[in-house]
PyMOL Python script that loads the backbone (N, CA, C, O; Angstrom):
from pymol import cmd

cmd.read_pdbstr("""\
ATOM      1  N   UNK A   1     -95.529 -24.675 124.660  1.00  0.00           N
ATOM      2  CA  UNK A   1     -95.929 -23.338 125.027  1.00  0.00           C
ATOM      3  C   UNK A   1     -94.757 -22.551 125.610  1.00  0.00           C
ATOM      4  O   UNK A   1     -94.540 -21.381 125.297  1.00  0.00           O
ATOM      5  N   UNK A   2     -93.992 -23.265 126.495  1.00  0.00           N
ATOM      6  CA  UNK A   2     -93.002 -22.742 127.009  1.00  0.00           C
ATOM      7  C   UNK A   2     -91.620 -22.072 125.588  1.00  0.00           C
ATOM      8  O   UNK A   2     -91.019 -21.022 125.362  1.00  0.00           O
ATOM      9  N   UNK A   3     -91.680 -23.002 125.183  1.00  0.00           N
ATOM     10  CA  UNK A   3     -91.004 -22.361 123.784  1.00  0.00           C
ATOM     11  C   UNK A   3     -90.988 -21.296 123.003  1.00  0.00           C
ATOM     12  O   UNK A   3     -90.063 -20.735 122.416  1.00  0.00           O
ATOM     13  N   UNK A   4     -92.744 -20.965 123.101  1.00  0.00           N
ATOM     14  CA  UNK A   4     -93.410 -20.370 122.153  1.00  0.00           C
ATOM     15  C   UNK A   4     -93.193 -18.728 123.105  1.00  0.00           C
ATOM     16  O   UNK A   4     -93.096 -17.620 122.579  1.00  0.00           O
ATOM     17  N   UNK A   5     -93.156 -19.080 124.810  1.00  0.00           N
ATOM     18  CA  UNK A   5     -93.420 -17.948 125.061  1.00  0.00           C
ATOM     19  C   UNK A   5     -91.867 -17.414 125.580  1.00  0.00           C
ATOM     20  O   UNK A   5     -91.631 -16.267 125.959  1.00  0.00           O
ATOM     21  N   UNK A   6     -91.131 -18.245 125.520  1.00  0.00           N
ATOM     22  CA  UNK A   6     -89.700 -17.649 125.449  1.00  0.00           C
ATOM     23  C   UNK A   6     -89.172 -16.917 124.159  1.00  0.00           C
ATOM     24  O   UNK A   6     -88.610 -15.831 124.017  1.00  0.00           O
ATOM     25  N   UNK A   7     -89.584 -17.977 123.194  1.00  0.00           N
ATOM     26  CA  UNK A   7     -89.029 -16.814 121.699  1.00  0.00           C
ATOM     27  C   UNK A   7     -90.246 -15.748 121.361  1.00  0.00           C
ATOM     28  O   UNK A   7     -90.241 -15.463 120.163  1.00  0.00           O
ATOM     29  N   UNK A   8     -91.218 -15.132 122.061  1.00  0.00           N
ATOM     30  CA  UNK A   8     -91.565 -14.169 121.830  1.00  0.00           C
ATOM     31  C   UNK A   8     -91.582 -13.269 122.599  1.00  0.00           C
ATOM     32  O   UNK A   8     -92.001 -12.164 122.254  1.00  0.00           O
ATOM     33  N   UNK A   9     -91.014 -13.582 124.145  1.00  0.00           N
ATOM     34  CA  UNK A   9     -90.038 -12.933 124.940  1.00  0.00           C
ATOM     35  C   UNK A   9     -88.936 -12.301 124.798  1.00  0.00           C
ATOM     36  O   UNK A   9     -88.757 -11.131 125.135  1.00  0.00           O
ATOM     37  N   UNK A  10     -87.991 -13.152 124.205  1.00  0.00           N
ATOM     38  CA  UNK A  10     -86.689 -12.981 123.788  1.00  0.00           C
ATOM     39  C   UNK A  10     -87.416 -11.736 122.740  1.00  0.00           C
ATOM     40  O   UNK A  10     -87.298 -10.547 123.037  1.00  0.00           O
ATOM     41  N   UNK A  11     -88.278 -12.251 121.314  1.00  0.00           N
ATOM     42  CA  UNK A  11     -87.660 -11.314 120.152  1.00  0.00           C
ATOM     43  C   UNK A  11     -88.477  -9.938 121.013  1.00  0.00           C
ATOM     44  O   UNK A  11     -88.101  -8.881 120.505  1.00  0.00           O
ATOM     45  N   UNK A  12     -89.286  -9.756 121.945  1.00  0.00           N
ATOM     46  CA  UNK A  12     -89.849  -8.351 122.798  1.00  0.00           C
ATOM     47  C   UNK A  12     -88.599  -7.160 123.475  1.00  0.00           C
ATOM     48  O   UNK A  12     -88.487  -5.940 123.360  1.00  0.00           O
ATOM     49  N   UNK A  13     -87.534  -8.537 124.430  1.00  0.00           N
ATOM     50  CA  UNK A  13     -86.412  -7.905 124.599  1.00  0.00           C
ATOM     51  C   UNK A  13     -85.459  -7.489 123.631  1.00  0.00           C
ATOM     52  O   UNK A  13     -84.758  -6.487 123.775  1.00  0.00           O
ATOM     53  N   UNK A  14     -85.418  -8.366 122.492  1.00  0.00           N
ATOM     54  CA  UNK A  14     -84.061  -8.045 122.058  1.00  0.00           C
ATOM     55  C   UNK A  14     -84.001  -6.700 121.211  1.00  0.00           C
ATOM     56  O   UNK A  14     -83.155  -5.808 121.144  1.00  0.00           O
ATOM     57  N   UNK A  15     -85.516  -6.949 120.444  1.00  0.00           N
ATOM     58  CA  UNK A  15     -85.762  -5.898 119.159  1.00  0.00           C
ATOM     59  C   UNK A  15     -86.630  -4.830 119.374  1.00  0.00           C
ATOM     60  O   UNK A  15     -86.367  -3.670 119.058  1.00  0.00           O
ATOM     61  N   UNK A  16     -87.923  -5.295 120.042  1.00  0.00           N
ATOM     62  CA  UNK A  16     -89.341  -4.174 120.483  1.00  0.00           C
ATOM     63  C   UNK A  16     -88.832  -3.225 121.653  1.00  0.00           C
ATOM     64  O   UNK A  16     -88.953  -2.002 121.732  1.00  0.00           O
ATOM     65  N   UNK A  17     -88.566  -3.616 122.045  1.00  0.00           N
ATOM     66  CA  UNK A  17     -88.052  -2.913 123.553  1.00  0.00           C
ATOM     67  C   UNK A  17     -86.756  -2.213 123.578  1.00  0.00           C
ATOM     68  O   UNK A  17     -86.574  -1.316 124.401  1.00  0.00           O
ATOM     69  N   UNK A  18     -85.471  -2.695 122.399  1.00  0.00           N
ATOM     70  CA  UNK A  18     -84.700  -1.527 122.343  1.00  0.00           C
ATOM     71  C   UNK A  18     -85.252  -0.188 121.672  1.00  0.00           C
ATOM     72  O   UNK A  18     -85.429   0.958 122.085  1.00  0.00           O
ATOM     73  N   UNK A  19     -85.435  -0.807 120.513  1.00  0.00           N
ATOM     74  CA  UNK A  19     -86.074   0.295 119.544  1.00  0.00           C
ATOM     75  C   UNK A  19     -87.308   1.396 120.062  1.00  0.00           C
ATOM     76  O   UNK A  19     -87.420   2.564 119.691  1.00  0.00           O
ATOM     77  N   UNK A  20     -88.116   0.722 120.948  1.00  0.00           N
ATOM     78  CA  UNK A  20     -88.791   2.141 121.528  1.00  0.00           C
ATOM     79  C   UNK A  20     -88.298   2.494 123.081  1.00  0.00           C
ATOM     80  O   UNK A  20     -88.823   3.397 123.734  1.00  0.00           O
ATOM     81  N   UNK A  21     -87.366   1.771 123.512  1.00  0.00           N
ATOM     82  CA  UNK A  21     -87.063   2.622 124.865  1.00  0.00           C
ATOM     83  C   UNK A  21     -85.120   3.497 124.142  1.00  0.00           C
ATOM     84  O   UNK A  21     -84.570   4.494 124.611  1.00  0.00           O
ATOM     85  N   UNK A  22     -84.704   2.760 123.156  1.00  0.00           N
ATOM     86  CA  UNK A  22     -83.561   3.834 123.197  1.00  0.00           C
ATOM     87  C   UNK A  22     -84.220   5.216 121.910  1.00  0.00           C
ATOM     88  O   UNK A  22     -83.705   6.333 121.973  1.00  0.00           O
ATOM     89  N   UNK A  23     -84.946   5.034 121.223  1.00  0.00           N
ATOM     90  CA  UNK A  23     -85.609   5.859 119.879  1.00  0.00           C
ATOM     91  C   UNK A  23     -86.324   6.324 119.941  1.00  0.00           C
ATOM     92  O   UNK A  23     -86.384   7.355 119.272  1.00  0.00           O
ATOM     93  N   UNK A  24     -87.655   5.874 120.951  1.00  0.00           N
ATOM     94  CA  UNK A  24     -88.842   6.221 121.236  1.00  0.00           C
ATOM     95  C   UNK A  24     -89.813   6.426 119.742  1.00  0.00           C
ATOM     96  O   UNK A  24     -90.371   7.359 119.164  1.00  0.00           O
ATOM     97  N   UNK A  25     -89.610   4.862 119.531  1.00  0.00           N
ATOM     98  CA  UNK A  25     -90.671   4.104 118.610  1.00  0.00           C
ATOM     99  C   UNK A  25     -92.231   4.205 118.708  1.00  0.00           C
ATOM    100  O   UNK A  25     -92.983   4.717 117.878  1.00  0.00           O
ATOM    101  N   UNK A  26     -92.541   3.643 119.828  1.00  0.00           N
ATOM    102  CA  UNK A  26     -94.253   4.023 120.166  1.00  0.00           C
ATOM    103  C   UNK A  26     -94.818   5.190 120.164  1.00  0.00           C
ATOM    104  O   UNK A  26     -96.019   5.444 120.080  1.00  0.00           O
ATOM    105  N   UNK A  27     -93.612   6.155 120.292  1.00  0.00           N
ATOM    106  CA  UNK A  27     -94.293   7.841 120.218  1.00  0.00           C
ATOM    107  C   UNK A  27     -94.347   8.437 119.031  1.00  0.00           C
ATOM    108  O   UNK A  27     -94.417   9.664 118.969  1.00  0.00           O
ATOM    109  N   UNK A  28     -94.321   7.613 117.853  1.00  0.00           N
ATOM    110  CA  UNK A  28     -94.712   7.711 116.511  1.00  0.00           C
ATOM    111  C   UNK A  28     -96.178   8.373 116.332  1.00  0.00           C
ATOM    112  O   UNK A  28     -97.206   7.697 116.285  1.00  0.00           O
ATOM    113  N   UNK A  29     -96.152   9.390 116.265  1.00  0.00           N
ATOM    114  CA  UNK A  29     -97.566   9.239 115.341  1.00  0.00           C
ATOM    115  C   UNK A  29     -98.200   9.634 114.163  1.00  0.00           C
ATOM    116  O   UNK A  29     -99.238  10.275 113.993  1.00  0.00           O
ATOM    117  N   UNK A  30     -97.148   8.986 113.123  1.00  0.00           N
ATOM    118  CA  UNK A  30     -97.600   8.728 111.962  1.00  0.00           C
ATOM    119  C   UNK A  30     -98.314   7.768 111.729  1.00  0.00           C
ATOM    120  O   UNK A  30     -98.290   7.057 112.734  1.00  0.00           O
ATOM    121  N   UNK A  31     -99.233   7.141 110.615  1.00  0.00           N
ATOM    122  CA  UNK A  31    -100.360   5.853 110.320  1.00  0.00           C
ATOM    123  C   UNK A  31     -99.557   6.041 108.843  1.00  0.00           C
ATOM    124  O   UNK A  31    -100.021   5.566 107.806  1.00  0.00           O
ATOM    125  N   UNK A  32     -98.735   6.533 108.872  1.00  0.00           N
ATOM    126  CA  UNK A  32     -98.508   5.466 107.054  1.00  0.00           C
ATOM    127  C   UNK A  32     -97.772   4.504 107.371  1.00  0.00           C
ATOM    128  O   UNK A  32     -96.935   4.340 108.258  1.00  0.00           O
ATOM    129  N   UNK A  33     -98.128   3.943 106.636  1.00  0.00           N
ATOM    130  CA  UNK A  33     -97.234   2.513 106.678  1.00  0.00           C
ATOM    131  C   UNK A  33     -95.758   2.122 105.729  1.00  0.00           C
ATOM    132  O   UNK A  33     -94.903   1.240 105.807  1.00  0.00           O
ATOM    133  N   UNK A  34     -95.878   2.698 105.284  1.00  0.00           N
ATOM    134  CA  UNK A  34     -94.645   2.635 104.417  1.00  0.00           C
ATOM    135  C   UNK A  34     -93.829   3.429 105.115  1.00  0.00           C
ATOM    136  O   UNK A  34     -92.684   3.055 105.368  1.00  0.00           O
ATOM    137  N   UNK A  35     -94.308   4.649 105.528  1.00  0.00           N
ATOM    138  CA  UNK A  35     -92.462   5.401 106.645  1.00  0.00           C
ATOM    139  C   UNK A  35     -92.715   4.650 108.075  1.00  0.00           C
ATOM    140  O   UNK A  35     -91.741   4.706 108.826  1.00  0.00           O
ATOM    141  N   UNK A  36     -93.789   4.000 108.547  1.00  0.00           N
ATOM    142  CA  UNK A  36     -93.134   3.082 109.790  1.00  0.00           C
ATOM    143  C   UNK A  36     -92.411   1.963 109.603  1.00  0.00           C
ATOM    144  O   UNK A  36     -91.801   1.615 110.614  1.00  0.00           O
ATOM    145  N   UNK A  37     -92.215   1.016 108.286  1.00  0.00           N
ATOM    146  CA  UNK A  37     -91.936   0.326 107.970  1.00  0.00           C
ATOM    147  C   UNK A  37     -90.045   0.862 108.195  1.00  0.00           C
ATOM    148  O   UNK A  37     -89.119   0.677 108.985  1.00  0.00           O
ATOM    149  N   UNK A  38     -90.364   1.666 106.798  1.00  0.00           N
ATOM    150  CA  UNK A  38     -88.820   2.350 106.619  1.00  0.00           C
ATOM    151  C   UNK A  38     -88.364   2.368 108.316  1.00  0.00           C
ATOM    152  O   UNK A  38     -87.456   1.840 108.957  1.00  0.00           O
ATOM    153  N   UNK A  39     -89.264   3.076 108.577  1.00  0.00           N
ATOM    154  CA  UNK A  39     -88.587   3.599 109.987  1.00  0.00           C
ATOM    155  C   UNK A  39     -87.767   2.762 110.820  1.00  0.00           C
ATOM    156  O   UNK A  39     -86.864   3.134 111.570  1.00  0.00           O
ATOM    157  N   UNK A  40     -88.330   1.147 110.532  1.00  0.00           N
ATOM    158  CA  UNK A  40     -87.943   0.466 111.598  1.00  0.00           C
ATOM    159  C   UNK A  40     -87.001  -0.280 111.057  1.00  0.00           C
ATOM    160  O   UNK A  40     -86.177  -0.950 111.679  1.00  0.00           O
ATOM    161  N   UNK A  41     -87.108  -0.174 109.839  1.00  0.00           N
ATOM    162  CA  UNK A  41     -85.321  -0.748 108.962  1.00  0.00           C
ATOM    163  C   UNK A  41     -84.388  -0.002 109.539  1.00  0.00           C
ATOM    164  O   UNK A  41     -83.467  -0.501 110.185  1.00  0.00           O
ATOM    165  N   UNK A  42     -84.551   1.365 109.345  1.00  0.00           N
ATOM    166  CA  UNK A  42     -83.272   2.216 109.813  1.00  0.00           C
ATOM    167  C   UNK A  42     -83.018   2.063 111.098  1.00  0.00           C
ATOM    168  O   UNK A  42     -81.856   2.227 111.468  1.00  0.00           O
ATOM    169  N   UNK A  43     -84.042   1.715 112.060  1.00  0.00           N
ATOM    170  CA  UNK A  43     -83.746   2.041 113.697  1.00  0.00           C
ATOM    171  C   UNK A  43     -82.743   0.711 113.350  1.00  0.00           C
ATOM    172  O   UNK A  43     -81.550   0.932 113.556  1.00  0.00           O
ATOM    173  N   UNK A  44     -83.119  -0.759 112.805  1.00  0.00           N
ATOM    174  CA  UNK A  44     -82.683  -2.140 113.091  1.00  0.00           C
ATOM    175  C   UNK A  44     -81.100  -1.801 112.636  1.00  0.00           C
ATOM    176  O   UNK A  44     -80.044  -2.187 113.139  1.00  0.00           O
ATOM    177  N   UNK A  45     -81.259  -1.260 111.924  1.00  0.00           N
ATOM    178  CA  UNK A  45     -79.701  -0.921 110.616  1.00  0.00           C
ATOM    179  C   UNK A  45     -78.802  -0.103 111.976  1.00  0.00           C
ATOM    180  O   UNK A  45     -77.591  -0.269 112.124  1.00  0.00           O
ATOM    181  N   UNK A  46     -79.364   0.485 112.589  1.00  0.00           N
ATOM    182  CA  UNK A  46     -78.782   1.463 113.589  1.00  0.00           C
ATOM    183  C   UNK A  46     -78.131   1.021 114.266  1.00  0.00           C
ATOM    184  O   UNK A  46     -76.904   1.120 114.293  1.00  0.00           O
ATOM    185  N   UNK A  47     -79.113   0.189 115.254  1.00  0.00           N
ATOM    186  CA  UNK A  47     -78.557  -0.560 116.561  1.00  0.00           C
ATOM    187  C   UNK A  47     -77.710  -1.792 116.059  1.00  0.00           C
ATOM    188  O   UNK A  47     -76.761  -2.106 116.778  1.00  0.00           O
ATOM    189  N   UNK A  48     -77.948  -2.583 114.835  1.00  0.00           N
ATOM    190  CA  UNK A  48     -76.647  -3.279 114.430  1.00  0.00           C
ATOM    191  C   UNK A  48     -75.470  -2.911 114.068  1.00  0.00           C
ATOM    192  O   UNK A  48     -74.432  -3.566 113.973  1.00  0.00           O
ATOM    193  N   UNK A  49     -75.739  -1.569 113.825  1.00  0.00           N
ATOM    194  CA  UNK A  49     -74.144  -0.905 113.630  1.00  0.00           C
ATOM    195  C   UNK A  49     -73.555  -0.474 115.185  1.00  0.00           C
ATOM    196  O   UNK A  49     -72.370  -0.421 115.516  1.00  0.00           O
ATOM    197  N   UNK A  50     -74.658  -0.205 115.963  1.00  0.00           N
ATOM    198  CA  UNK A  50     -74.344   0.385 117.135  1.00  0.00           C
ATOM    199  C   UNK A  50     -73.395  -0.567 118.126  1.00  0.00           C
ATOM    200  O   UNK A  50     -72.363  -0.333 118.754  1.00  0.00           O
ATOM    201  N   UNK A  51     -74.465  -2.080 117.924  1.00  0.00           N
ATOM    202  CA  UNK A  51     -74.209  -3.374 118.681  1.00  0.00           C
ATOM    203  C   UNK A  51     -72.548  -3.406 118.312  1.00  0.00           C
ATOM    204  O   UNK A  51     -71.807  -3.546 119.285  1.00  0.00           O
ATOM    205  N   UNK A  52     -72.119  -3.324 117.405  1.00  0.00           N
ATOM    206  CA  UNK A  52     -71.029  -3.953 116.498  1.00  0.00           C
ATOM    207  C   UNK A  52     -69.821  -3.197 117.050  1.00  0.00           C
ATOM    208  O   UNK A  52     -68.789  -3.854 117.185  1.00  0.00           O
ATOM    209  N   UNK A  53     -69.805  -1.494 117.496  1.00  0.00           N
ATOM    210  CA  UNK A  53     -69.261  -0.876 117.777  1.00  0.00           C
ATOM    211  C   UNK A  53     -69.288  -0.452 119.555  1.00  0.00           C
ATOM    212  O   UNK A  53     -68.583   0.410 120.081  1.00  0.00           O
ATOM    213  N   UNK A  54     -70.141  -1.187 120.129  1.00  0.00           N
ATOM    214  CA  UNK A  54     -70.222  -0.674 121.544  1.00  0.00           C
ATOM    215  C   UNK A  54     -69.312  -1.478 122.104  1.00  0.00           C
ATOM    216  O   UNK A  54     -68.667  -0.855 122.947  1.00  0.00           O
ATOM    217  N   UNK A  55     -68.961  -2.665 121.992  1.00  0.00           N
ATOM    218  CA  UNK A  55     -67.862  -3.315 123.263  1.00  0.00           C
ATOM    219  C   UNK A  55     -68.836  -3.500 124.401  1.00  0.00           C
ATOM    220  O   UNK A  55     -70.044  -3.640 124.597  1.00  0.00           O
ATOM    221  N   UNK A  56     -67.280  -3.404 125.281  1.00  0.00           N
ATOM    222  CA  UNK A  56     -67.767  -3.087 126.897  1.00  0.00           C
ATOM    223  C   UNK A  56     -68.838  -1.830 127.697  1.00  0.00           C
ATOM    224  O   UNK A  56     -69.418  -1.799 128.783  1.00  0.00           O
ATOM    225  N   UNK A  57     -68.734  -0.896 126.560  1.00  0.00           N
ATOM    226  CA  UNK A  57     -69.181   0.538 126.768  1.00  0.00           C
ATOM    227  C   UNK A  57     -70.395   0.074 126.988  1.00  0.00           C
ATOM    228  O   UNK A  57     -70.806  -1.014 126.585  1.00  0.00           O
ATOM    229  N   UNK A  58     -71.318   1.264 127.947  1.00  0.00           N
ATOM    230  CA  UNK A  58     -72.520   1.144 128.263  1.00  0.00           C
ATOM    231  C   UNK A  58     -73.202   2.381 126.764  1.00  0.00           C
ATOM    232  O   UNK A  58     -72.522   3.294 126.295  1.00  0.00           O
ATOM    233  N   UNK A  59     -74.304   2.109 126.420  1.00  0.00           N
ATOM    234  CA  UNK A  59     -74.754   2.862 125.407  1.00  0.00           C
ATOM    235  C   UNK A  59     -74.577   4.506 125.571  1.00  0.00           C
ATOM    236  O   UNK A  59     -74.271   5.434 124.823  1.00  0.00           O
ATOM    237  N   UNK A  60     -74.956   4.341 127.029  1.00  0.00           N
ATOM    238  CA  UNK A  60     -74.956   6.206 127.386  1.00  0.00           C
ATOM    239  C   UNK A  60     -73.641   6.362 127.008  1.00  0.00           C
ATOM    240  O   UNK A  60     -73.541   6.449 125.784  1.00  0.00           O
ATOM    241  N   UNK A  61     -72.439   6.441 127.687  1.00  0.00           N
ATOM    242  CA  UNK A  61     -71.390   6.708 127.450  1.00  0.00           C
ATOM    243  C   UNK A  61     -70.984   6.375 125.892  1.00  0.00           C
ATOM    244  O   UNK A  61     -69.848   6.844 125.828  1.00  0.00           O
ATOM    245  N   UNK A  62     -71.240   5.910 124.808  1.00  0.00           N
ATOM    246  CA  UNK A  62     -71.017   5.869 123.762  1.00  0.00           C
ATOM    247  C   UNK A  62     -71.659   6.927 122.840  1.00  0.00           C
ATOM    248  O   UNK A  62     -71.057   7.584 121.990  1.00  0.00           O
ATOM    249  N   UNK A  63     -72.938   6.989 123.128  1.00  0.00           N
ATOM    250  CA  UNK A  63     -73.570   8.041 122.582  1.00  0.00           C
ATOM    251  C   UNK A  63     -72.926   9.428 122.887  1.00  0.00           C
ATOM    252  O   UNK A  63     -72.749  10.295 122.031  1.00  0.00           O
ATOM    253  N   UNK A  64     -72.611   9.533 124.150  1.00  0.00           N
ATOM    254  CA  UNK A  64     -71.948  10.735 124.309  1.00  0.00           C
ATOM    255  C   UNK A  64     -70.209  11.108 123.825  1.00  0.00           C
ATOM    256  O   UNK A  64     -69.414  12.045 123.735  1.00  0.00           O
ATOM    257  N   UNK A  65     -70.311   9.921 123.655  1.00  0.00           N
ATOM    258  CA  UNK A  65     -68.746  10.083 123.271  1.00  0.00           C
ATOM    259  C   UNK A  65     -69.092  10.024 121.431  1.00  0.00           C
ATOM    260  O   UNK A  65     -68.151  10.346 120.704  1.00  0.00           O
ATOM    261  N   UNK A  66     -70.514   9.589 120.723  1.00  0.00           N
ATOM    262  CA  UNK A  66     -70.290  10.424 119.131  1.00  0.00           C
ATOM    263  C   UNK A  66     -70.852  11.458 119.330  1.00  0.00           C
ATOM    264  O   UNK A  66     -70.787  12.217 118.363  1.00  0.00           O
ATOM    265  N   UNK A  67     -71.474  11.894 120.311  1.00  0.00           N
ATOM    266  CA  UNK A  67     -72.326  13.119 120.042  1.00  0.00           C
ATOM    267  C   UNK A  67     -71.161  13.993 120.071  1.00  0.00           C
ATOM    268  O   UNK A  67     -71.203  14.946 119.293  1.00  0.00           O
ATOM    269  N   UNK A  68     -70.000  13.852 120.899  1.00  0.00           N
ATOM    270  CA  UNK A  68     -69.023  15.086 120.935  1.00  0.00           C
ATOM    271  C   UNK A  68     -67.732  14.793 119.225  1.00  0.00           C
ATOM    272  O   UNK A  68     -66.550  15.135 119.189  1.00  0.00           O
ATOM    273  N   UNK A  69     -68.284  14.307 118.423  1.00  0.00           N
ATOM    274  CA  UNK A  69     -67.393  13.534 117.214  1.00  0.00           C
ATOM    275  C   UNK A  69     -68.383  12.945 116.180  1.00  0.00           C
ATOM    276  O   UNK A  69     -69.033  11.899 116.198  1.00  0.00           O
ATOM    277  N   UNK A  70     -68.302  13.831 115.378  1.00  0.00           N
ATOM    278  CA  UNK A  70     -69.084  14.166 114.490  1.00  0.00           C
ATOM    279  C   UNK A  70     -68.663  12.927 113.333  1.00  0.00           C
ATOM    280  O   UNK A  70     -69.323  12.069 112.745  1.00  0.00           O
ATOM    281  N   UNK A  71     -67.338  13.283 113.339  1.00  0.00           N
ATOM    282  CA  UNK A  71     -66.238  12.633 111.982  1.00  0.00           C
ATOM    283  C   UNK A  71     -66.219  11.194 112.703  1.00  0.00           C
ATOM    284  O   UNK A  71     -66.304  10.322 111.838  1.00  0.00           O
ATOM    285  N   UNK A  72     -66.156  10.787 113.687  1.00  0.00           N
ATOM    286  CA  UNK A  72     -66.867   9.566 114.569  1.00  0.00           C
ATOM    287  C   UNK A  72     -68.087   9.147 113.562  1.00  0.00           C
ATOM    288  O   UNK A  72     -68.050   8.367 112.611  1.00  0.00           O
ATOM    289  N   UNK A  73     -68.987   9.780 113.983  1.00  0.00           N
ATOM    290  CA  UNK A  73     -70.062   8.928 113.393  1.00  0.00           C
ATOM    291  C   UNK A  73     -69.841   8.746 112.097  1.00  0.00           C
ATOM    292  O   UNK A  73     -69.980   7.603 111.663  1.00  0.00           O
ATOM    293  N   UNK A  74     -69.516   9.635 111.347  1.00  0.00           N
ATOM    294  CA  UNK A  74     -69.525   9.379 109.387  1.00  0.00           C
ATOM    295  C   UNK A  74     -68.653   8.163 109.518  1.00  0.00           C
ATOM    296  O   UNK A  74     -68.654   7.381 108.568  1.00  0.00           O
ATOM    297  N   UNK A  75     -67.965   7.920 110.487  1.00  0.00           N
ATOM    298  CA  UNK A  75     -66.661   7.052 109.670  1.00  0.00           C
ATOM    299  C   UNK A  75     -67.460   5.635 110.222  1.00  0.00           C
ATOM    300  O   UNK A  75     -66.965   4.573 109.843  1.00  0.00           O
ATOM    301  N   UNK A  76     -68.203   5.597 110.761  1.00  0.00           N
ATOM    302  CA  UNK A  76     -68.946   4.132 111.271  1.00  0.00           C
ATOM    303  C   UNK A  76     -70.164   3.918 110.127  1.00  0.00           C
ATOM    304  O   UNK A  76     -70.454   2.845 109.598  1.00  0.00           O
ATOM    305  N   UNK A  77     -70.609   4.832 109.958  1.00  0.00           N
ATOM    306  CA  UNK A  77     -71.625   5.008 108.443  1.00  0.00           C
ATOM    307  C   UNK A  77     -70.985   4.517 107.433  1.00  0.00           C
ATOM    308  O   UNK A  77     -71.501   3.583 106.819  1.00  0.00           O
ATOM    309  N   UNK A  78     -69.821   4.993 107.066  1.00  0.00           N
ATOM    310  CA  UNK A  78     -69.377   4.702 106.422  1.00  0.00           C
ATOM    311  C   UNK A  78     -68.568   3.197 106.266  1.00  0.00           C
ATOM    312  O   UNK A  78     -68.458   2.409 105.327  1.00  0.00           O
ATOM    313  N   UNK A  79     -68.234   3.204 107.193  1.00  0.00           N
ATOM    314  CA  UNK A  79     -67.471   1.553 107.219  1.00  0.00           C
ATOM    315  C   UNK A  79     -68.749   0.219 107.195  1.00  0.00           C
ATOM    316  O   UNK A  79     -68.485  -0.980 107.273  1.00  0.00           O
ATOM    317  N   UNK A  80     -70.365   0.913 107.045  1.00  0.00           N
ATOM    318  CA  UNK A  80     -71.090  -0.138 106.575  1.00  0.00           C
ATOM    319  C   UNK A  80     -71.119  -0.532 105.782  1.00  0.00           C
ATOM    320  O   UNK A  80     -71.873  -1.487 105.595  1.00  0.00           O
TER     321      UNK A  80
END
""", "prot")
cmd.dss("prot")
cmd.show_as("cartoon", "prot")
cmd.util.cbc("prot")
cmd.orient("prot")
């Protein structure tokens, strides 16, 4: 049990809990299922590109540093 309730701990922190506290996932309110689906490919696709590129940086400060660098973000899009 203890197993069971650590790896569904863990996957709550690692994946459920970024995706609606940095995206605000739960405040969806669409019911199709096919664009929540999509939806949550792209958020996952996101934050693995994000993970890959943050370092030491705290997220805030990264975000703000593409929001002011536009040609920033294409070139991380692009280098997927």
């Amino acid at each position: 049990m203890d197993w069971i309730r650590g790896h569904w701990g863990g996957m709550e922190n690692r994946n459920h809990w970024r995706r609606d506290a940095r995206m605000g996932e739960d405040g969806s309110r669409s019911r199709q299922p096919n664009l929540l689906a999509n939806s949550v490919l792209i958020r996952n696709a996101l934050l693995s590109l994000l993970s890959e590129r943050l370092g030491a940086q705290s997220l805030l400060h990264f975000r703000e540093r593409l929001l002011s660098s536009p040609k920033q973000c294409l070139a991380i899009l692009a280098a997927a």
